[in-house]
C-alpha positions as CSV (number, residue, x, y, z in Angstrom):
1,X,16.6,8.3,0.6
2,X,16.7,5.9,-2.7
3,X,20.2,4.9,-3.1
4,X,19.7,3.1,-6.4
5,X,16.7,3.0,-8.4
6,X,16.8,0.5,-12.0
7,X,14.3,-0.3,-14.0
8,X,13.3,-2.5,-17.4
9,X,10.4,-1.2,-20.1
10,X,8.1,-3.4,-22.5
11,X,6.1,-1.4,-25.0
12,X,7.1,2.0,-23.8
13,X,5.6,0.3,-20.1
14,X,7.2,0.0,-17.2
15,X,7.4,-3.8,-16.2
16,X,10.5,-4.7,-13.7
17,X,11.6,-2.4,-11.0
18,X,14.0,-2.6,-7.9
19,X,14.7,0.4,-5.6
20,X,17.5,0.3,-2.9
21,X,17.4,3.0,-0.3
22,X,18.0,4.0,3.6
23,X,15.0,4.4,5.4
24,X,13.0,6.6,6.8
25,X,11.0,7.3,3.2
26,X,7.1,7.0,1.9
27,X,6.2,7.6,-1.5
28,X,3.0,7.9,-3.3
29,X,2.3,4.7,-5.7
30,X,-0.2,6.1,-8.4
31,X,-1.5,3.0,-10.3
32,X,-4.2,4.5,-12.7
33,X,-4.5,1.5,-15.1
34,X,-2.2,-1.4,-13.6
35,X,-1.5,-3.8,-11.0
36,X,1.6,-4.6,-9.3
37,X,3.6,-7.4,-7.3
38,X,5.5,-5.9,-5.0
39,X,8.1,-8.0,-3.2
40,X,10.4,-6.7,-0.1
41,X,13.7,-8.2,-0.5
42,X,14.9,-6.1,2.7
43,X,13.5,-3.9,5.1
44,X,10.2,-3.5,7.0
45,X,7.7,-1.6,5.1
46,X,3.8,0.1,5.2
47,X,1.5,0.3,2.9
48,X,-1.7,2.4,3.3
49,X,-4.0,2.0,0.9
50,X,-8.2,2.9,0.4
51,X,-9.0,-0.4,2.4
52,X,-6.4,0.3,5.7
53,X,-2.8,-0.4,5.9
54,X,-0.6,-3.4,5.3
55,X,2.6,-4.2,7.0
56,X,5.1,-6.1,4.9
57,X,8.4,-7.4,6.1
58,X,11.6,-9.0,4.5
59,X,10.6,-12.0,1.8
60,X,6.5,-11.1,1.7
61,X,4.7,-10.3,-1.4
62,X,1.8,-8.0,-1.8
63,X,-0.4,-8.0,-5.0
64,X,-2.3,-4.3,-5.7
65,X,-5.0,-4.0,-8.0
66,X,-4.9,-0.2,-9.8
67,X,-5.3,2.8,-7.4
68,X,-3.8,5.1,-6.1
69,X,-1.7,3.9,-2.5
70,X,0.9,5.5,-0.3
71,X,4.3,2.9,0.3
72,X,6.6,4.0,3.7
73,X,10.1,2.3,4.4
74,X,10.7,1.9,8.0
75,X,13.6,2.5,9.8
76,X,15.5,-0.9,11.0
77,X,19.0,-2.4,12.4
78,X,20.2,-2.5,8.2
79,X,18.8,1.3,7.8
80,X,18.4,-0.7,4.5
81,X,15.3,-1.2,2.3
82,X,15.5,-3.1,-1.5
83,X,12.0,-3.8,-2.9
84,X,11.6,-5.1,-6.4
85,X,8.0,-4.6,-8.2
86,X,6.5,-6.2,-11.3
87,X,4.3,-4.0,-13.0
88,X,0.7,-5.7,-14.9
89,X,-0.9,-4.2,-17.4
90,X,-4.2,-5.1,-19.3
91,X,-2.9,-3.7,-22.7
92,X,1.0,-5.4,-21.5
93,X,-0.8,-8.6,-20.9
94,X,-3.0,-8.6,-23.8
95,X,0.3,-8.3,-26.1
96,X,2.5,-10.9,-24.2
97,X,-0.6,-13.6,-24.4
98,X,-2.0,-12.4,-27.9
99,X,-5.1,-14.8,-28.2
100,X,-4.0,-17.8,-26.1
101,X,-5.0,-15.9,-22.8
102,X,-4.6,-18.3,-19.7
103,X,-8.1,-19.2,-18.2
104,X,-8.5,-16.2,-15.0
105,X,-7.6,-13.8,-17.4
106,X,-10.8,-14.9,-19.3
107,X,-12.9,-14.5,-16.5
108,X,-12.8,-10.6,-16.5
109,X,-16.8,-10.2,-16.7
110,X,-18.0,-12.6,-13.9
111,X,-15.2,-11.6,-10.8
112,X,-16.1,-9.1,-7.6
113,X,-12.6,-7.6,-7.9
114,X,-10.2,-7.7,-4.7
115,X,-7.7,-4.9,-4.0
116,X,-4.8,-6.9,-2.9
117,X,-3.2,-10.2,-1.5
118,X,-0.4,-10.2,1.1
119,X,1.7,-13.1,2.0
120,X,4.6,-14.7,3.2
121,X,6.7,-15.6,-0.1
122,X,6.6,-19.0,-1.5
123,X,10.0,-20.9,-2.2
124,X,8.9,-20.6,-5.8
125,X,8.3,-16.7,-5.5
126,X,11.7,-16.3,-3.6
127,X,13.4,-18.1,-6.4
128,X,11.5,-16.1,-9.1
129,X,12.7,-13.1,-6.7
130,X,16.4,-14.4,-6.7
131,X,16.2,-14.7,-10.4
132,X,15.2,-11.5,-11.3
133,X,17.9,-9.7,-8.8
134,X,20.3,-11.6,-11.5
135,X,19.0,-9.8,-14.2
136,X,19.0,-6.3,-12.3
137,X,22.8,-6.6,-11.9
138,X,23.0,-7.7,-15.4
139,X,20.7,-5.7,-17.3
140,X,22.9,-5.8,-20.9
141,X,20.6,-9.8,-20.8
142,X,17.2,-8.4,-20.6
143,X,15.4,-8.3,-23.5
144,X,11.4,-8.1,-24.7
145,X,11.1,-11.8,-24.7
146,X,12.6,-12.6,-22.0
147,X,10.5,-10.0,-20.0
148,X,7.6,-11.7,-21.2
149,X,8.2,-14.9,-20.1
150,X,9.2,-13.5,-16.5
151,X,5.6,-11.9,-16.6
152,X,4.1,-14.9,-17.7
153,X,6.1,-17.2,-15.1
154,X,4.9,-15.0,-12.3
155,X,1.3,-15.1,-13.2
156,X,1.5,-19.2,-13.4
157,X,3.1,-19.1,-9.7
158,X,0.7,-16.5,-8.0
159,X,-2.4,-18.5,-9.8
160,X,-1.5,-21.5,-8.0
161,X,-0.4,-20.8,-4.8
162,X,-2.7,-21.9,-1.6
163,X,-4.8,-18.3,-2.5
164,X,-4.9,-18.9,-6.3
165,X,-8.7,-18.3,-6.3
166,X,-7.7,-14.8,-4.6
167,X,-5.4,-14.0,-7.0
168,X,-6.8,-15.2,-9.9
169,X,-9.9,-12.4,-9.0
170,X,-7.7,-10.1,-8.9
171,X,-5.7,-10.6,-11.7
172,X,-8.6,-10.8,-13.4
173,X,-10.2,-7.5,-11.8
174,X,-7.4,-5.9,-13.3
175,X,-9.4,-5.3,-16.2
176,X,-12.9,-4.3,-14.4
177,X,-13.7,-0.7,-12.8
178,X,-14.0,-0.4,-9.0
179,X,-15.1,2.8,-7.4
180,X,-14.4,3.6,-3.9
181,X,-17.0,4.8,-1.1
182,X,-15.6,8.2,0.0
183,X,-16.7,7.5,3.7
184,X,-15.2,4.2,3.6
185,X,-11.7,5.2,2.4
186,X,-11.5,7.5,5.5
187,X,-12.7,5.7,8.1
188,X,-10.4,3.1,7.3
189,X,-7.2,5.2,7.2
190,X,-8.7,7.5,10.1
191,X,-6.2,6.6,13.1
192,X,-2.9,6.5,10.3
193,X,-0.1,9.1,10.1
194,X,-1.7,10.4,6.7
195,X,-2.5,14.0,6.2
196,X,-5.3,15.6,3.8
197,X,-3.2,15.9,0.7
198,X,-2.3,12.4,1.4
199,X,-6.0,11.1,1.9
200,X,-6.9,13.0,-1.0
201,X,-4.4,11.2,-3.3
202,X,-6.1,7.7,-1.9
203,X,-9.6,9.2,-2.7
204,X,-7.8,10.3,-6.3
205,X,-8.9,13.5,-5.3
206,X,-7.5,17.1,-5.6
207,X,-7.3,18.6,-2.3
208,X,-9.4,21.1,-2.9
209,X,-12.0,18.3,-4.3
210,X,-11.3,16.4,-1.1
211,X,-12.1,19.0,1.4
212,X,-15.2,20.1,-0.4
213,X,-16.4,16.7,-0.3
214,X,-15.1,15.8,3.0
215,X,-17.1,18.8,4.2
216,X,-20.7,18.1,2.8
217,X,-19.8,13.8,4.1
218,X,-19.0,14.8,7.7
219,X,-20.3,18.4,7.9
220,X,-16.8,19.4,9.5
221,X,-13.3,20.3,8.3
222,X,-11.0,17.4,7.5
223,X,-8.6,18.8,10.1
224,X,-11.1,19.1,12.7
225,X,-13.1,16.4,12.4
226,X,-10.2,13.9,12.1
227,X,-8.5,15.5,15.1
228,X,-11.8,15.1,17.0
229,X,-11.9,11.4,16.1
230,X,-8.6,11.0,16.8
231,X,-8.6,12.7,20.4
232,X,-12.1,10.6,21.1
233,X,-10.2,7.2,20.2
234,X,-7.0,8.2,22.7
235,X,-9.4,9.4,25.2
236,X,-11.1,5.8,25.5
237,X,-7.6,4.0,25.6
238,X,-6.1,5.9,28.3
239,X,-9.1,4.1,30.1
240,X,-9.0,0.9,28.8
241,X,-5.5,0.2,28.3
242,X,-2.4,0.5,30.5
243,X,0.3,1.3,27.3
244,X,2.4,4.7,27.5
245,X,0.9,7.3,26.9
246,X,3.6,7.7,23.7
247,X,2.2,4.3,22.2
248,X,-1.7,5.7,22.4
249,X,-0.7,8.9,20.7
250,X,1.0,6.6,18.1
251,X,-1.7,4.2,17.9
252,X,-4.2,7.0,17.3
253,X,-2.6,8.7,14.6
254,X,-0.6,11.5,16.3
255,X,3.3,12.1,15.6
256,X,4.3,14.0,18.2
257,X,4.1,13.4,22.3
258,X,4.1,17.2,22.9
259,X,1.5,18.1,20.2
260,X,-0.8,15.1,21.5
261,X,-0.8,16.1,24.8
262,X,-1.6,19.9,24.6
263,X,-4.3,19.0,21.9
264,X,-5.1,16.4,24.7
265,X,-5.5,19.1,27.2
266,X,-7.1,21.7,25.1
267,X,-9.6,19.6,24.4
268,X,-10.6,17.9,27.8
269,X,-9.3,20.2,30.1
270,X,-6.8,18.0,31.7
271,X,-3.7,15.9,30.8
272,X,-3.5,12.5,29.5
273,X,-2.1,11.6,32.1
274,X,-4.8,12.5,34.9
275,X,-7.8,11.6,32.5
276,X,-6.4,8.5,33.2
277,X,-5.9,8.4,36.6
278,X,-9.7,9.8,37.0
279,X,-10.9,6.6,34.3
């Protein structure tokens, strides 16, 4: 649940944003045109995305380049989450610089974009972070310039941080089309808690778009084939592993002990618990 949600516009754009909530909550991130720095303040949060899933705790950063990306706050002692994002956009960042763009903004035509950068905050970041929480509880002080330079000063700190070349590609990428290998997208979000409207979003698909497709990649259902996948994965932990049997249900993309094991037993014949034993 979002308790408190504020945010700061430049050009009819959305730039600054900080949501406060209590956790358990995902929401879909749809980033058509844009990319992001995305900063948790509290909380323990997941990100799945069309390259797998990124885990991001209190006082990491994660840069996103433009697509579409599902964002889940997790439950903790606080039952607290604040995240704070600053939205980039080319036509934003093309306005704020005018013709004196800064070098890796010039490089747009030779960089292999990247889709995103997570890491632990710099003290720099943090105090860029503290700053701008100043400005959230004051927002009568924000104005266009002022937004500006925030953008700018974050740019100048993520291009030279100990990933700058990173960064600076995908800053830079910002501004160069990517397209995503269908096959690719799934098989890395395969063993997460997402369901088919929710892979379709990541593909930018409709569903109905997404199963058709699905169907002529992997000549199956996306239902059954991912629940096939899924039950082949936990069948070769049980074996290999000596976890609960909750943790390899977990671990293989299933919410629910109960479901796992009669889907478990359907399938094999026996429980998890004896296909175990008999590995």
């Amino acid at each position: 649940m979002i308790t408190d949600h504020l945010s700061f516009e430049l050009a009819g754009r959305k730039t600054f944003e900080r949501v406060v909530g209590c956790p358990p909550l995902r929401v879909p991130v749809v980033m058509p045109d844009e990319a992001c720095f995305y900063y948790i303040v509290e909380g323990d949060s997941r990100t799945y995305t069309p390259r797998g899933t990124i885990r991001q705790q209190t006082s990491e950063g994660l840069v996103l380049r433009c697509g579409n990306y599902f964002t889940e706050f997790l439950s903790t002692s606080s039952n607290r989450f604040e995240a704070i994002a600053i939205h980039l956009y080319g036509d934003t960042l093309r306005l704020i610089y005018d013709r004196d763009f800064p070098d890796f903004l010039e490089e747009v035509d030779r960089v292999q974009p990247i889709y995103f950068e997570h890491r632990a905050a710099s003290e720099l970041i943090t105090a860029y972070i503290k700053g701008l929480e100043f400005y959230f509880e004051n927002p009568s002080l924000v104005s266009d310039e002022l937004q500006k330079l925030k953008i700018k000063e974050l740019l100048l700190l993520l291009a030279r941080t100990d990933k700058a070349s990173d960064v600076r590609r995908l800053i830079a990428g910002l501004f160069t089309a990517t397209t995503n290998d269908f096959a690719a997208i799934i098989e890395a979000n395969l063993f997460e808690r997402l369901d088919s409207k929710e892979l379709a979003t990541l593909c930018k698909m409709s569903l109905s778009g997404f199963k058709r497709t699905f169907r002529k990649t992997f000549g199956d259902a996306p239902a059954s084939y991912i629940r096939q996948r899924r039950l082949e994965r936990a069948a070769k932990l049980l074996c290999r592993t000596q976890g609960r049997i909750s943790e390899v249900a977990y671990d293989c993309g299933f919410n629910d002990l109960a479901h796992f094991s009669r889907t478990f037993q359907k399938v094999y014949g026996t429980s998890p618990t004896e296909w175990r034993k008999r590995g």
